[in-house]
N, C-alpha and C positions, 0 to 999 in steps of 0.2 A: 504493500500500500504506500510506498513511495510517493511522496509529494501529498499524502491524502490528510483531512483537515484535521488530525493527531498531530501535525509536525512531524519530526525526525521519529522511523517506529520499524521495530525489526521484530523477528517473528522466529522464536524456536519453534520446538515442536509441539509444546502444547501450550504455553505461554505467551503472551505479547511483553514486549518490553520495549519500552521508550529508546533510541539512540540522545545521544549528545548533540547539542546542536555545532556542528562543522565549523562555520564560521562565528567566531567568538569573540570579532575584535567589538573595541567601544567607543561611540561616539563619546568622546565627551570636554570638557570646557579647557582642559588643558593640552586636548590632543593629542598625548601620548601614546594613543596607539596608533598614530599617522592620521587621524580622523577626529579633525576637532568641530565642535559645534558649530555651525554656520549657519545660518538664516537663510535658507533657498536652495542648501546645495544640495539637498537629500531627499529620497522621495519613498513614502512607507507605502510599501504593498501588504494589501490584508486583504481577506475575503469574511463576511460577513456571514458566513456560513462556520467557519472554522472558531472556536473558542479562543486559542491562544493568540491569534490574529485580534480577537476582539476587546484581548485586554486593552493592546496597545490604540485601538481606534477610540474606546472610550477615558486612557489617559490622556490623549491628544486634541480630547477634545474638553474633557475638564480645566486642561495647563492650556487651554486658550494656545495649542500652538498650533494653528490652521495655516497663519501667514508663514509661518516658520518651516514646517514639513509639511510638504505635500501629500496628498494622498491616492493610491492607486485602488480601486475595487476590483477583484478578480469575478471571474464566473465562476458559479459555486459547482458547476460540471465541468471536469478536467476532462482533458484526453489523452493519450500516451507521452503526450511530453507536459503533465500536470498545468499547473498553473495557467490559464491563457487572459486575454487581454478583450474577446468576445463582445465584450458590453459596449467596449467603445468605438466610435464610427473607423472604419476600416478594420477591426480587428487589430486596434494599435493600441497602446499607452501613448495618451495624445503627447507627454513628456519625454519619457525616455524612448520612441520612436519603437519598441519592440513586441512582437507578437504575444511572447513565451516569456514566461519569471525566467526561466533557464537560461537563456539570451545572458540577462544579467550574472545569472551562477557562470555559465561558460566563459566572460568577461573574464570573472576576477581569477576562475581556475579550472582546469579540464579535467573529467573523471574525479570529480569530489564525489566523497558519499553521501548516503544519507539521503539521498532524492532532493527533490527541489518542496520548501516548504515556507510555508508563510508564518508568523509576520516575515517580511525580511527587512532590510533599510539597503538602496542601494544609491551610490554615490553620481547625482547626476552629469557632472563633466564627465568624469569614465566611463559611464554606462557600468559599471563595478557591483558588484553584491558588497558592503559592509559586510552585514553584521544579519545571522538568521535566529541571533540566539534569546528564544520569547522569553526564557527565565527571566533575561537582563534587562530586555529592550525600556518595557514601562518603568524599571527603576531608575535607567538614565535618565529618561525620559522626566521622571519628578523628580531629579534631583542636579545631573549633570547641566541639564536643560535649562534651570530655572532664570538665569540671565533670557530668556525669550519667552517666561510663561507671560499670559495676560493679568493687569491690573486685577489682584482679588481672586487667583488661584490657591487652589486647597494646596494645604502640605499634605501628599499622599502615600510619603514615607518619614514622617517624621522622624529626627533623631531621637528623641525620649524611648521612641514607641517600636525602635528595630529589633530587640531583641525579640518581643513578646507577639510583634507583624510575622519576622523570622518564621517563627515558632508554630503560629497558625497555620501560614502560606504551606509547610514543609509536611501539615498534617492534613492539609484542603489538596493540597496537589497529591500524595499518595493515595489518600484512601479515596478522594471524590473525582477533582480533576483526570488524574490517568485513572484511578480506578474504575470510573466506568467504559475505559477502552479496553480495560482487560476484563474486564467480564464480558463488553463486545466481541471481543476478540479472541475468548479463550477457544483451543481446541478440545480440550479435554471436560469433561462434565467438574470434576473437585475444586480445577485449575480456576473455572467460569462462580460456581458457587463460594468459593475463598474469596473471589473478588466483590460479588455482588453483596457478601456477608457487612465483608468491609465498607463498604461506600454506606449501608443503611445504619450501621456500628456509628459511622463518621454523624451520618445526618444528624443523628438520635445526638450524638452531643453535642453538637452545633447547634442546635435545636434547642437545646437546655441551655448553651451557653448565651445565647439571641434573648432568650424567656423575659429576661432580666433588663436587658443593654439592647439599644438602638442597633450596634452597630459591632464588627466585630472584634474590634480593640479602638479602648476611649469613648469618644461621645461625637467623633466624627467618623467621615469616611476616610478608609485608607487602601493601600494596593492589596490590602485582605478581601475585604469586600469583591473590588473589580475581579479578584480570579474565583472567589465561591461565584457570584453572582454569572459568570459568562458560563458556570455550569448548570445552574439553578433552570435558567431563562429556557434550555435545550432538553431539561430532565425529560418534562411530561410531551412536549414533543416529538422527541428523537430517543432518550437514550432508556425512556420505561418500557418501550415495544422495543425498537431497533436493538437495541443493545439486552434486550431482557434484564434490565433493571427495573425489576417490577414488584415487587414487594408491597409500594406505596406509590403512591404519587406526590409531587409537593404541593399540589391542592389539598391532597388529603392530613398534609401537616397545617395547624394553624398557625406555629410559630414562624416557621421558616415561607410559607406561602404567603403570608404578612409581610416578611421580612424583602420577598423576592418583589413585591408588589411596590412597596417603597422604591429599592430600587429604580425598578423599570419606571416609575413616574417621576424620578428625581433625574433634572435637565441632565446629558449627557450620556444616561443607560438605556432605556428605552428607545428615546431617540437614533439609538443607531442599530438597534436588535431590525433584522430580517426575519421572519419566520419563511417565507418562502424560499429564501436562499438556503438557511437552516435545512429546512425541511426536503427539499429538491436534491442537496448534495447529498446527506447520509442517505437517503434509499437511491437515490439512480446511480453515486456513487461505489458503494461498498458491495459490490456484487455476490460478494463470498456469503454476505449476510444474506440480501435480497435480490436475489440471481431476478426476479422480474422486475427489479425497477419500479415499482409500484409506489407514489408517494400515497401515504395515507392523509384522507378529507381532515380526521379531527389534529388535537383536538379543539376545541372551542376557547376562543384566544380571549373573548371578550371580558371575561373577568379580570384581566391586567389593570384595567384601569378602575378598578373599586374602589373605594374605601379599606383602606390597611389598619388605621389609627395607630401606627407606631409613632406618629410623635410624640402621641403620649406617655413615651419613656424617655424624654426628652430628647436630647442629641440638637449639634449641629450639622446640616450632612456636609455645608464648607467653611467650618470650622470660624476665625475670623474674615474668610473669605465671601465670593459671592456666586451664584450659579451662573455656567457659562452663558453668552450669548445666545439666541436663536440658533438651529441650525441654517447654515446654510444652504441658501436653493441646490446648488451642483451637489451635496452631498445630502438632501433628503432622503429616508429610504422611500421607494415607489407603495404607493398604498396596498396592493396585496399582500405587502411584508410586514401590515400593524393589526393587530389587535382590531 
């Protein structure tokens, strides 16, 4: 599944397991790794179908850096050379002039591994790949970056707040993030139930830990939140049928489907959620799963926009800051893909 919306992802024989993301270099304000912050000169490819892609579109657009990085939307259906550029007129990235994300992989190096995978950051003068590595991306992004965030951006990694962000992030990406691609993806029946055991083990204390607090370290939003949340938003979607993570559903939690509903109506999450993209790419894509292709009707999206009442455990969700700007028109998502 090379290039497919897991990122970097290798396959024993009855396990899935995540690769490393290949290209690991950092943008950042001192530039030491030959790649220093610029204003214009970078351009983020993400697909709105893809989770880890999605963190980086919803920090980029909290840190008000729209004037700063550009942004590329892929088609949520690959072809044999993954990533394409479809949506836009000619089949081009109206910037970087190229059909295929790989164009810019084969730029910076031939025969890399790992498939081609999104987010990536690729360096507009070269036409170059940076940097593919989603762990990093959004943490530069609120922190390297902050010389070009907007007037009245959230701190979304605080320094008080990294060890105990750390701490969450390393237990949201094992058991929930990747773990529902290896329960997607297991071969083996023990292999698929160890993982689905896991991701509901996770919910169940996230769930308890949310009961209490707005948010999920402090009283604001932080890069904890953006990566449960870009799981949360695809569970009942995509990963309770597709991936048979089925136990529950996060409708059927009250804590966390409050929690997820927040969220999505707080400027810069919602706003940039696809469900059609979402939903188009995990079933036409993963064939091994859903050999017909078949996107499923439900389910029923319209309850995103309820009533949550989590503010009534108070919170700020941007801290002393304020919520981004409008979106803008070129990066609305198309109405089929809301609620």
């Amino acid at each position: 599944m090379s290039g497919g919306s897991d990122g970097n992802s290798a396959y024993g024989h009855k396990a899935f397991k995540r690769s490393r993301s290949h290209f690991a270099d950092r943008i950042t304000s001192d530039g030491r790794d030959g790649w220093p912050v610029e204003a214009g000169r970078y351009r983020l490819v993400a697909s709105r179908a893809c989770p880890w892609a999605s963190r980086a579109v919803i920090s980029r657009r909290l840190l008000g850096l729209e004037d700063a990085l550009s942004l590329a939307i892929a088609d949520p259906i690959q072809d044999d050379r993954s990533w394409r550029f479809t949506l836009d007129p000619d089949g081009r990235d109206p910037v970087l002039g190229i059909r295929y994300l790989s164009e810019a992989y084969d730029e910076r190096e031939s025969d890399y591994p790992g498939g081609v995978s999104v987010p990536a950051v690729v360096d507009v003068p070269s036409g170059k790949l940076v940097t593919n590595d989603y762990q990093r991306i959004t943490l530069d992004l609120a922190t390297e970056w902050s010389g070009l965030h907007r007037p009245g951006a959230p701190d979304l990694y605080p320094p008080e707040r990294r060890d105990e962000i750390d701490t969450v992030m390393a237990e949201v990406y094992e058991d929930v993030n990747n773990g529902v691609y290896r329960a997607g993806f297991a071969h083996e029946q023990r292999a698929y139930e160890e993982a689905c055991a896991g991701v509901f083990r996770r919910l169940e204390l996230l769930a308890s830990r949310l009961a209490g607090q707005r948010y999920l370290v402090g009283d604001t939003i932080t890069e904890a939140d953006i990566r449960l949340f870009t799981t949360l938003v695809r569970f009942d979607a995509v990963y309770h049928g597709h991936f048979k993570c089925n136990l529950w559903k996060v409708t059927e939690n009250q804590v966390l489907w409050a929690y997820a509903r927040d969220l999505f109506q707080t400027p810069g999450f919602g706003d940039t959620v696809d469900f059609d993209h979402i939903k188009r790419h995990y079933y036409q894509v993963h064939s091994g799963i859903n050999p017909t292709g078949i996107v499923p009707l439900g389910p029923d999206l319209s309850a995103w926009l309820t009533r949550h009442h989590r503010e009534e455990l108070g919170g700020r969700p941007f801290g002393d800051g304020t919520p981004p700007d409008p979106v803008r028109a070129e990066e609305e998502v198309p109405s089929p893909g809301r609620p």
